[in-house]
N, C-alpha and C positions, 0 to 999 in steps of 0.2 A: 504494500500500500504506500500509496507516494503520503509526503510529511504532509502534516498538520502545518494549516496557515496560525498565524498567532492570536488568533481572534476563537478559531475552534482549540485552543492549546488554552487558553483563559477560562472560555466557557466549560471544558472538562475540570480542570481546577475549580473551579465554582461547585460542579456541579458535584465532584468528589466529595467536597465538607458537606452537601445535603445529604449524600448516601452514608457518609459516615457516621451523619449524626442522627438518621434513622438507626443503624446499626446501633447505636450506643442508648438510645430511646425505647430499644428492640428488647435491650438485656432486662429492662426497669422493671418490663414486664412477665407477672410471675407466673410461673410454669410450675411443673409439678416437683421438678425438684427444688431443692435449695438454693440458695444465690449470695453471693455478698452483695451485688450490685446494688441491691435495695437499699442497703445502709448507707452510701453517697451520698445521699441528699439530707438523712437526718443529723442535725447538726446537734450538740452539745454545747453546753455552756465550760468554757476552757477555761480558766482563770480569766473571764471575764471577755471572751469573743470565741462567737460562734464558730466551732470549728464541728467537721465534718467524721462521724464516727470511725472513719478509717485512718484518720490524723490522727488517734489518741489509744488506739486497741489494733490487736491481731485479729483478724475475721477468718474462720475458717470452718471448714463445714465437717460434720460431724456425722455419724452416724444417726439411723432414723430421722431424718428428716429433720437436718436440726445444724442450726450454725450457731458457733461459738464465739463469742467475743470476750476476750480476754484484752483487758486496758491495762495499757503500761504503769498507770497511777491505781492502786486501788480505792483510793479515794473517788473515783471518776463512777463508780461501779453505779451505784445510787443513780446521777445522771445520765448518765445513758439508758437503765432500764427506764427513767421516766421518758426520755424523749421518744425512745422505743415505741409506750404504750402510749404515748399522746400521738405518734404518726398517724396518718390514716391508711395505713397498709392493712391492718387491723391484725398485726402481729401481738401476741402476749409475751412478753420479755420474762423471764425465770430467772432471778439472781440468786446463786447459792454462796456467796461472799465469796468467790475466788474468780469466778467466770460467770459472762447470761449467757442462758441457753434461749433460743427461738426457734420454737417448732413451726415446720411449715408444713399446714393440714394438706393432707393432699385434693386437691380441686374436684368435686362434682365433674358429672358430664357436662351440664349445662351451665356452670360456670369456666370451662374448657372453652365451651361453644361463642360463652360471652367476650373471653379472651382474645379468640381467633379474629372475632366481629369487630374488637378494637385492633389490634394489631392489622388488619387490615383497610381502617378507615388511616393509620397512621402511614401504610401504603399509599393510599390516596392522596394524603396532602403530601408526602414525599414526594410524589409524579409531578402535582399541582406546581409545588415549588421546583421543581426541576424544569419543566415548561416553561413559567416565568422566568426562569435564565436564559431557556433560548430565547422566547420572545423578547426580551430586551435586547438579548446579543445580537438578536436578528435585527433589530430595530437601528443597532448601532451601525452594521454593516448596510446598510440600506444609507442611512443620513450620509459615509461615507461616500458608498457611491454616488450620490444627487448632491455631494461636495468635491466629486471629481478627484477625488484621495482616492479611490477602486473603480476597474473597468466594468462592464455590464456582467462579462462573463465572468472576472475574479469574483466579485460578489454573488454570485451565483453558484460559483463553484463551493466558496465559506457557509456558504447558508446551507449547504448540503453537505458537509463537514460537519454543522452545527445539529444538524440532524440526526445526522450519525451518532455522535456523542452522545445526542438525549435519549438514542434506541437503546445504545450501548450501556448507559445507565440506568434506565428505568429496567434494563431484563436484572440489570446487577440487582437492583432494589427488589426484585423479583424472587431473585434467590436465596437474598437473604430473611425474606416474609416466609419463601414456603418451608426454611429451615427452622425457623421461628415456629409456625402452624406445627411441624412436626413435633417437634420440643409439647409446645403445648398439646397435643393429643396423645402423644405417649403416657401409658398407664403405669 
């Protein structure tokens, strides 16, 4: 395949941090097994600023269904089970004064099916937003040419480059929902 003009070499760049950050949006959500990923977002009170439960403990998962968090401070142990139970993940945090334990029930079917149903609408607005980068980038090669900066056919050829890239991206995004979907219906 002949190179990328710089204009489809941008717009895959662009459009890489939206796939990526499906992927990472991907993990949040919770499947049957266990995960640290969940605990990213729940922050603790550190000596007075919010820090993030994986800044302050080892996360690591555990037998039956069950992640362990072990804090470097045992003083911390206390807040972190509460930030835990105030989440709205609707995990129950168990501190036995040395480590919390969190079990992670395992999913109904039809809380499976409810899963599937968002992770796939978060597909859709992944595409959504991947579109509007071509649209724009297309938008951009266009004003060039009718600024005599691009020939008829150069801009013609990048818009079809630009193309390329959003196919080549949305199948990416594709694949990583239906690894996702499997995750989540696995028993």
């Amino acid at each position: 395949m002949a190179r990328k003009s710089v204009y489809a070499k941008q717009t895959e760049e662009k459009m890489k941090k939206v796939v990526v950050h499906f992927e990472e949006e991907l993990k949040k959500v919770r499947t049957g097994r266990p995960s640290t990923a969940f605990f990213e977002d729940i922050k603790v009170n550190y000596y007075g600023t919010p820090t993030p439960i994986n800044q302050v403990a080892n996360l690591s998962i555990g037998e039956d269904r069950t992640v362990i968090i072990s804090p470097w401070d045992k003083k911390m142990l206390e807040a972190i089970e509460k930030a835990i139970n105030a989440s709205n993940f609707g995990f129950n945090a168990i501190n036995d004064g040395n480590v919390i334990r969190v079990k992670f029930p395992s999913p109904t079917v039809e809380d499976r099916k409810k899963l599937v149903r968002l992770t796939k609408e978060m597909l859709e607005e992944t595409k959504i937003a991947l579109r509007n980068i071509r649209r724009e980038d297309i938008r951009k090669v266009r004003e060039d040419k009718n600024n005599s900066k691009l020939s008829e056919d150069e801009a013609k050829k990048i818009e079809e480059e630009i193309q390329e890239v959003l196919k080549s991206m949305e199948e990416e995004a594709e694949k990583i929902f239906e690894r996702k979907e499997k995750e989540i219906m696995e028993y």
